[in-house]
C-alpha positions as CSV (number, residue, x, y, z in Angstrom):
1,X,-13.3,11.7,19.4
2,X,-12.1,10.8,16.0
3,X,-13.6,12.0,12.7
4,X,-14.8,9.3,9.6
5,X,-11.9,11.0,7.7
6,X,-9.6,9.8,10.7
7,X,-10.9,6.6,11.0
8,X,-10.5,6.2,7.1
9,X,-7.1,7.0,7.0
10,X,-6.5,4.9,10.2
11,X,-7.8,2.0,8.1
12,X,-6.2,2.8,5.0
13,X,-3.1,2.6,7.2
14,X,-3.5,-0.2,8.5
15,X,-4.4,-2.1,5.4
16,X,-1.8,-0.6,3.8
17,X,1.1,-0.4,5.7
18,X,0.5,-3.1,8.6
19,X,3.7,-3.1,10.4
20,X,4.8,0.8,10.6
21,X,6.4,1.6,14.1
22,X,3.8,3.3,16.1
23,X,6.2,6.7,15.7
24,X,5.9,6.8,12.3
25,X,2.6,5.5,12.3
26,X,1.3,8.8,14.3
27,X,3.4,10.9,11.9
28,X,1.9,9.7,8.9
29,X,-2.0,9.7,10.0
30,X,-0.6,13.2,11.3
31,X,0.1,14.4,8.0
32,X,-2.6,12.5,5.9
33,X,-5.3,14.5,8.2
34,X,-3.8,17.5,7.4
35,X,-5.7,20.4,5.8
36,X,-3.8,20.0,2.9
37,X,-4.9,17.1,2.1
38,X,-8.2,17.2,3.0
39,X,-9.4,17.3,-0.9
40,X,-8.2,13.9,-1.7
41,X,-9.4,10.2,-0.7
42,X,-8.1,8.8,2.3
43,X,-6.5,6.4,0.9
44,X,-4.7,8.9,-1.4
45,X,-3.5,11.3,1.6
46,X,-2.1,8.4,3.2
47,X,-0.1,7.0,0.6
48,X,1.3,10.2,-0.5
49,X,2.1,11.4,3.2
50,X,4.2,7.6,3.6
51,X,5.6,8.1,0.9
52,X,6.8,11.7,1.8
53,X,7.3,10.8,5.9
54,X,9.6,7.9,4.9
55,X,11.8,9.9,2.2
56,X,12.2,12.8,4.2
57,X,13.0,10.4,7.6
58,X,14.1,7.2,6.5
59,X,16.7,8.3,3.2
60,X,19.0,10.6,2.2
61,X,16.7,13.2,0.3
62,X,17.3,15.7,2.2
63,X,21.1,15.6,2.5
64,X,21.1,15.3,-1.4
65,X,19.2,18.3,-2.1
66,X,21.6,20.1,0.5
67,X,24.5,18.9,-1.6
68,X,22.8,20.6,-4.9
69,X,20.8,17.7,-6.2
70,X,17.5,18.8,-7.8
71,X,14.5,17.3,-6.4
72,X,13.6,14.9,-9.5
73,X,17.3,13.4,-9.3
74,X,16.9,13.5,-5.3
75,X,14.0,11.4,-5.4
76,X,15.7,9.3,-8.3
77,X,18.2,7.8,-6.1
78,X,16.0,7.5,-2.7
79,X,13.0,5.3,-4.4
80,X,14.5,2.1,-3.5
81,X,15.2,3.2,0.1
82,X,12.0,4.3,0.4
83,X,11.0,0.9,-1.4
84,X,13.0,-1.3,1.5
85,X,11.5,0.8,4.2
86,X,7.7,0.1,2.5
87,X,8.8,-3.8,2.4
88,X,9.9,-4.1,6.1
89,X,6.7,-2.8,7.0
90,X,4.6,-4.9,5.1
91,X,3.4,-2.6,2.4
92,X,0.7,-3.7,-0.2
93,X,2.5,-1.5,-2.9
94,X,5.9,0.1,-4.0
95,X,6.8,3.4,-5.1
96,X,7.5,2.9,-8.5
97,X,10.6,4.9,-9.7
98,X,9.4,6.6,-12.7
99,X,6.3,7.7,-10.5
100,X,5.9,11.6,-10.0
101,X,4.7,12.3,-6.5
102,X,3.2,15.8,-7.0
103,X,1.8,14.9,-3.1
104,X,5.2,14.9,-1.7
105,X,4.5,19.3,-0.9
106,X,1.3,18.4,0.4
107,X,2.1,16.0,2.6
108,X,5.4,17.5,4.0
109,X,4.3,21.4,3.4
110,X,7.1,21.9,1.5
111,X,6.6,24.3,-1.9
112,X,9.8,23.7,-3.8
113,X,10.9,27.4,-6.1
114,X,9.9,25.8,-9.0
115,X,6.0,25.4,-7.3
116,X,5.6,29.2,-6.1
């Protein structure tokens, strides 16, 4: 049985996104449903937890914060990865590089130093 919330975010996604991979479509409803985001719109929680899925999967974030990058300059040089991942699945919108994504810990669980 699925919730209104789920079913919201399920449309959001769909409207939104409309040709994510079944795999990381179940990841990203998966993290949009999440408690922690269970404050904000649907359609909020489900673009922030994309955007987070697909920079943490689909670029190099990770493997530049390893290498000593901080997380603004990290995210600086994945946004057009993350932007050619949005466009081969048919995204409605863009991540827009000066954008702050304060969502990213919410929708990965992540609480950078800086946060605590």
């Amino acid at each position: 049985m699925t919730t209104k919330r789920q079913q919201a975010i399920a449309k959001a996604l769909t409207s939104t996104i409309p040709r994510v991979p079944y795999f990381d479509a179940e990841a990203i409803r998966g993290a949009a449903g999440s408690r922690r985001m269970r404050d904000l719109p649907p359609a909020t929680a489900l673009w922030l937890a994309a955007v987070a899925y697909i920079r943490h999967a689909h670029t190099d974030y990770d493997t530049l914060l390893d290498d000593g990058y901080g997380r603004d300059a990290a995210r600086f040089f994945v946004v057009d990865a993350i932007n050619d991942v949005l466009d081969r699945w048919g995204a409605t919108r863009r991540l827009e590089p000066d954008a702050t994504d304060e969502g990213d810990d919410l929708a990965s669980g992540r609480i950078d130093d800086d946060q605590e």
